[in-house]
C-alpha positions in Angstrom: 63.2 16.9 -62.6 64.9 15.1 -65.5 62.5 13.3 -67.7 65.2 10.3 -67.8 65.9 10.3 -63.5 62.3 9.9 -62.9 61.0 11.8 -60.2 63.1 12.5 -57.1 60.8 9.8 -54.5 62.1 7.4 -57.3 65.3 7.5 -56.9 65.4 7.7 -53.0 63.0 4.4 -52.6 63.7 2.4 -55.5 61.3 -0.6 -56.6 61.7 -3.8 -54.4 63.1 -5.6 -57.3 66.1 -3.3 -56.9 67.0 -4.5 -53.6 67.8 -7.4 -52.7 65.5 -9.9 -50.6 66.2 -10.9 -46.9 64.8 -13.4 -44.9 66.1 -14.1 -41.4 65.1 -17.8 -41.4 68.4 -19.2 -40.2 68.1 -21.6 -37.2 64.1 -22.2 -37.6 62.5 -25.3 -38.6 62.2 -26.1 -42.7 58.4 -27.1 -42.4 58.2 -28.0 -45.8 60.5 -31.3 -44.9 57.1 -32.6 -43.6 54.5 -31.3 -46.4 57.4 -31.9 -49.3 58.0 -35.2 -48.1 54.7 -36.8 -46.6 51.8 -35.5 -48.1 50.3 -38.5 -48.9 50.5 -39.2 -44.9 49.6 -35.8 -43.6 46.6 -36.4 -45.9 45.4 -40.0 -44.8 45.6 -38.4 -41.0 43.2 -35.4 -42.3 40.6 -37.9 -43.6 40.9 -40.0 -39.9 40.3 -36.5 -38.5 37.5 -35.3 -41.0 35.8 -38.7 -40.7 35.5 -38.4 -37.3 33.8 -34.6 -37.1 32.0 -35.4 -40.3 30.8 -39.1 -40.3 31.8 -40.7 -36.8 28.0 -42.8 -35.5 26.4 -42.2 -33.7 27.3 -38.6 -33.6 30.5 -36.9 -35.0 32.7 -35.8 -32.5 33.5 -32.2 -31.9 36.4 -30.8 -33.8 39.3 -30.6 -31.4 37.1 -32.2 -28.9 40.5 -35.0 -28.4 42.2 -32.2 -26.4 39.7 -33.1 -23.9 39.8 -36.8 -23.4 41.2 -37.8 -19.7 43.0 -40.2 -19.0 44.7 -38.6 -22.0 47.4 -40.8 -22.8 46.7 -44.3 -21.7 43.5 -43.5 -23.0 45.3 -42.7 -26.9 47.6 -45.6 -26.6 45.1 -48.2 -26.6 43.3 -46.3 -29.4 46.5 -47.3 -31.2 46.9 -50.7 -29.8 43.8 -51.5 -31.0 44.4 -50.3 -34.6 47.7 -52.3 -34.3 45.8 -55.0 -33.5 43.4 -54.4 -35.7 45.4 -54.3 -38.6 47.5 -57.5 -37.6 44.3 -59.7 -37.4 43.3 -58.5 -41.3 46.5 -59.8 -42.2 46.6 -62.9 -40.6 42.6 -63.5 -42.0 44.2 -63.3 -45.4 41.9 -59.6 -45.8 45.6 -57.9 -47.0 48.9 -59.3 -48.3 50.6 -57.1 -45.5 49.0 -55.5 -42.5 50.2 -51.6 -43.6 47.5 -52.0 -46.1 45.1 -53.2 -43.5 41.7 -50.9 -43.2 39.8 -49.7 -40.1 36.4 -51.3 -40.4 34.8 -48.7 -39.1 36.1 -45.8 -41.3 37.3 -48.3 -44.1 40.6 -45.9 -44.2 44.0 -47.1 -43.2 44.8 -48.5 -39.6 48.3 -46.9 -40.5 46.2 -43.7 -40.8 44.4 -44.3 -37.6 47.9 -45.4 -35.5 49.5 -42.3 -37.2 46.7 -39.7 -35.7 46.4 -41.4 -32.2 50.6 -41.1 -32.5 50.2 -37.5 -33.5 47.5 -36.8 -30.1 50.0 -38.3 -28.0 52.6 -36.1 -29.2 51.0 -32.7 -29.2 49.6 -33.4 -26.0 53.3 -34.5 -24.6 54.5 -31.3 -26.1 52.3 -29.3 -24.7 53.1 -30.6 -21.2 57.3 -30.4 -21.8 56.3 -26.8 -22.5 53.7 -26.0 -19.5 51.0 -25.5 -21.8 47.3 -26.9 -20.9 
């Protein structure tokens, strides 16, 4: 063994830095489109969802315990209705300049926040049944 080879294993498997990197990624989705681009709104959807296994009266709910509620979607679109609502009423009570900045007053976090998680139920659970799952 020459002091300047390096030792034979060496030289048959060289350091990862040597060769080059290879990810087959092509064709998948770019997730970070969502967390590079919303994170402010992926975040005011994990406080709805934290409030309500955290704070929700009289009793928080059970964390993923939505999968369970039937009817499931009529049941989620009025949710959202009602935070429609809800947010249209503070507006026209003078409460906000515009109703996107209108608050749940129950949770005292955005109605926007509230629609966009009762959007996001809907739409797993609609997934989920295009796919045959549940």
């Amino acid at each position: 063994m020459s002091l300047v080879d390096g030792p034979a294993w060496e030289r048959e498997n060289p350091p990862a830095a040597a060769v080059p990197g290879r990810k087959d990624d092509t064709g998948k989705l770019d997730i970070t489109l969502l967390f590079d681009d919303m994170p402010h709104a992926l975040e005011a959807v994990t406080e709805v969802l934290q409030w309500a296994v955290t704070k929700k009266l009289p009793k928080p709910y059970e964390r993923g315990s939505w999968q369970g509620v039937e009817p499931f979607q009529p049941r989620y679109r009025a949710a959202q209705l009602r935070h429609m609502l809800g947010a249209a009423k503070s507006k026209v009570r003078g409460d906000v300049a515009a109703s996107h900045l209108a608050r749940d007053h129950e949770t005292a976090l955005l109605e926007l926040a509230h629609n966009a998680t009762d959007a996001l139920f809907q739409l797993e659970m609609a997934c989920r049944e295009i796919a045959g799952i549940r």
